[in-house]
C-alpha positions in Angstrom: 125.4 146.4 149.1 125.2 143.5 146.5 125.3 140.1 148.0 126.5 137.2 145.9 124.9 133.3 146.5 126.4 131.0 145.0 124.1 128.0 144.5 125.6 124.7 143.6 124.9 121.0 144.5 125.2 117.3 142.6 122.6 116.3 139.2 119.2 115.8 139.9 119.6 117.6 143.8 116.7 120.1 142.6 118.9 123.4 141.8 116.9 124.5 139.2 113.7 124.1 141.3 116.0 125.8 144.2 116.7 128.8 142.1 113.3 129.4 141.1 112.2 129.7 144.4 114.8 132.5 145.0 113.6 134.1 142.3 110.1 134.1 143.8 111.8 135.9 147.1 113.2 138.9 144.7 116.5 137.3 144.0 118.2 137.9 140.6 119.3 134.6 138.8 122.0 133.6 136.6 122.1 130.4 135.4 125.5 128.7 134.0 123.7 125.6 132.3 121.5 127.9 130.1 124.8 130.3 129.5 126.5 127.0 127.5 122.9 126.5 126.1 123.2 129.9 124.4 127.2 129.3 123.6 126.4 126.1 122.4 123.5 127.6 119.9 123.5 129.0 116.5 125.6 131.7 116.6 127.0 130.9 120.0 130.3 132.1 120.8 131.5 129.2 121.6 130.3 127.1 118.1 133.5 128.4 116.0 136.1 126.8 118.7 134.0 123.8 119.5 134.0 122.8 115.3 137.5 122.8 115.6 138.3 120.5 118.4 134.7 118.1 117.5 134.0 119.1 113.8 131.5 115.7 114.1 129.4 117.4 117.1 128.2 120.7 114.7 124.7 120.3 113.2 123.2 123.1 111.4 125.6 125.7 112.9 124.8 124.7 116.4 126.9 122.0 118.8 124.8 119.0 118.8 124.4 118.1 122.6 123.9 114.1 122.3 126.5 113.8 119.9 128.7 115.8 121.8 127.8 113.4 124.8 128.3 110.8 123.1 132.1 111.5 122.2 132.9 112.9 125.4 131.5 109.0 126.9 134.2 107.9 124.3 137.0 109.7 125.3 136.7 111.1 128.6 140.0 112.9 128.3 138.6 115.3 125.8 136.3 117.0 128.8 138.7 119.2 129.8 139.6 120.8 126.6 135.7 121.7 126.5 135.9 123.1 129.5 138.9 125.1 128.6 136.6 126.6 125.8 133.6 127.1 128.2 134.5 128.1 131.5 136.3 131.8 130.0 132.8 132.0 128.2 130.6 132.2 131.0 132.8 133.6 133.4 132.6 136.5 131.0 128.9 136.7 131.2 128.6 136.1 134.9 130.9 138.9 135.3 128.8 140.8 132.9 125.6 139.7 135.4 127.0 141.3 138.2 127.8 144.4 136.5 124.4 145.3 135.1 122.1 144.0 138.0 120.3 146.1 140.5 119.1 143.8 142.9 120.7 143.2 146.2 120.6 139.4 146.5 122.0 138.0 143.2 122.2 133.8 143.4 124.6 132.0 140.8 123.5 128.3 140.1 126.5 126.9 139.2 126.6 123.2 139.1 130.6 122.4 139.6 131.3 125.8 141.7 133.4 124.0 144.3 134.9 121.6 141.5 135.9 124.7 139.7 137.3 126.5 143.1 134.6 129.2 142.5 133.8 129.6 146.5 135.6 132.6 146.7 133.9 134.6 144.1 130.9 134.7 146.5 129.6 136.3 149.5 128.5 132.6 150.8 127.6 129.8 149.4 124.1 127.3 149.4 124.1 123.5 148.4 121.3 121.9 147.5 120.7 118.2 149.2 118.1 115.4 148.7 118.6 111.4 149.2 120.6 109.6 146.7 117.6 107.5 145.9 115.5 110.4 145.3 118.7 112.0 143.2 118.7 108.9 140.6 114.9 108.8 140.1 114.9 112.7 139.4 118.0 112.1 137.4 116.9 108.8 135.3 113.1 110.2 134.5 115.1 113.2 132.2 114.8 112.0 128.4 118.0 110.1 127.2 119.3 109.8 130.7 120.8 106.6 131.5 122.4 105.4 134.4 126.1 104.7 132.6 125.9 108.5 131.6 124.5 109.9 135.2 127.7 107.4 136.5 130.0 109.8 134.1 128.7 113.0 135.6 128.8 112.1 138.9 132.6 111.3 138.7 133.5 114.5 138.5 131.4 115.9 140.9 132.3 116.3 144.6 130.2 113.8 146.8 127.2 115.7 147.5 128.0 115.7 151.5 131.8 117.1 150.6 129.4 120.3 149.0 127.5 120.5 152.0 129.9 120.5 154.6 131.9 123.3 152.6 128.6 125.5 151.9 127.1 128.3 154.2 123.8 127.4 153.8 122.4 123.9 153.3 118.9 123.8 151.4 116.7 120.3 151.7 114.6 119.4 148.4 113.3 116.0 149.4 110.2 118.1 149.0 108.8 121.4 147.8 107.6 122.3 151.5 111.2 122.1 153.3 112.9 123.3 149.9 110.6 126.7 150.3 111.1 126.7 154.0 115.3 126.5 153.6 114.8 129.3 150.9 113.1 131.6 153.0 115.5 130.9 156.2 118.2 131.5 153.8 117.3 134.8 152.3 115.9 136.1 155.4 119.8 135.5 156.9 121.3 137.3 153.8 119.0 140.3 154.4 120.3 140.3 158.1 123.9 140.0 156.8 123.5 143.0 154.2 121.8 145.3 157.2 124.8 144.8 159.3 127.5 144.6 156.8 
C-alpha cells in the first residue's frame, strides 16, 4: 500500500523545512511551488498561455516572477485566471508523481490544499504550525518580501488554526527539535496505519 500525506500550512509556517525532514525518514516528496518554478521557466508549459493573458510578465522566454507579482498586487482579480492556467498543470504532474513512485509514504506540500478542496486526494493530511510572530519574521527576512505583499498572500489563505483543526496530523516548527519530534510521531502513525490497512 501507498500512503498519501498531504502537507500544507500558511507562508513562512516552515513546510519546506517540514518536508525535508520527511524526506530524511524515507518519504518521497513532491513539491507544488517548485512544479510552477519549472512551468514558469524557459520552456515551461505553462510560458505560452501565461504571454497571452500577461504578455508584460515574459522575460527571455521565461514568466518573470516580480513582475508577475507586481501585476497580480495591481489587479488582484487577475489571480484566478493564473490559477486556471496552473492548477491543471501540476495536477498533471502530481498525478504523474504518484504513478511512477515506489515508496510507501509519498507527502505532497501543497501550500493552498484545503483552499483548493484537495483533502480528499489524500490518505490524511499534516499542517504545519508556528506563532504568528515567528511566521512574519520567517516571512519578512525572504528577499523582496514586504509586509503589504505577505498581507496579499495571506488573504487567500485559510487562518492557519482553520488548517489545523481540519488536518490529521498537526506538526510544530517553532523549532527544529519539536518539528523533528512531530515528523517522526507522524510517520511512525502512518507506518502503523499502512500495517493494518
Amino acid at each position: 500500500m501507498t500512503f498519501l500525506l498531504g502537507l500544507t500550512g500558511s507562508i513562512g509556517m516552515g513546510k519546506s523545512t517540514t518536508a525535508t525532514l520527511f524526506a530524511k525518514r524515507g518519504c518521497a516528496i513532491w513539491d507544488a511551488d517548485s512544479i510552477v518554478h519549472k512551468a514558469y521557466s524557459v520552456g515551461g508549459l505553462a510560458v505560452p498561455q501565461i504571454s497571452k493573458l500577461f504578455p508584460e510578465a515574459i522575460s527571455g522566454g521565461s514568466v518573470d516572477r516580480k513582475k508577475l507579482k507586481e501585476i497580480l498586487s495591481e489587479k488582484p482579480k487577475l489571480l484566478s485566471e493564473l490559477e486556471d492556467i496552473i492548477h491543471p498543470l501540476v495536477k498533471q504532474d502530481r498525478d504523474s508523481f504518484i504513478a511512477t513512485n515506489t515508496s510507501r509514504i509519498l507527502v505532497f506540500d501543497i501550500p493552498l490544499l484545503f483552499e483548493l478542496s484537495s483533502q480528499t486526494d489524500f490518505d490524511a493530511v499534516a499542517c504545519v504550525l508556528t506563532s504568528q510572530k515567528l511566521q512574519e519574521s520567517r516571512v519578512l527576512a525572504r528577499p523582496g518580501m514586504t509586509k503589504q505583499h505577505l498581507e496579499i498572500i495571506t488573504s487567500r489563505q485559510l487562518p492557519a488554526t482553520d488548517k489545523c483543526a481540519r488536518s490529521d496530523y498537526v506538526i510544530d516548527t517553532t523549532s527544529m527539535e519539536s518539528a523533528e519530534i512531530c515528523v517522526k510521531d507522524v510517520v511512525s502513525d502512518i507506518e502503523k496505519r499502512i500495517i493494518n490497512a
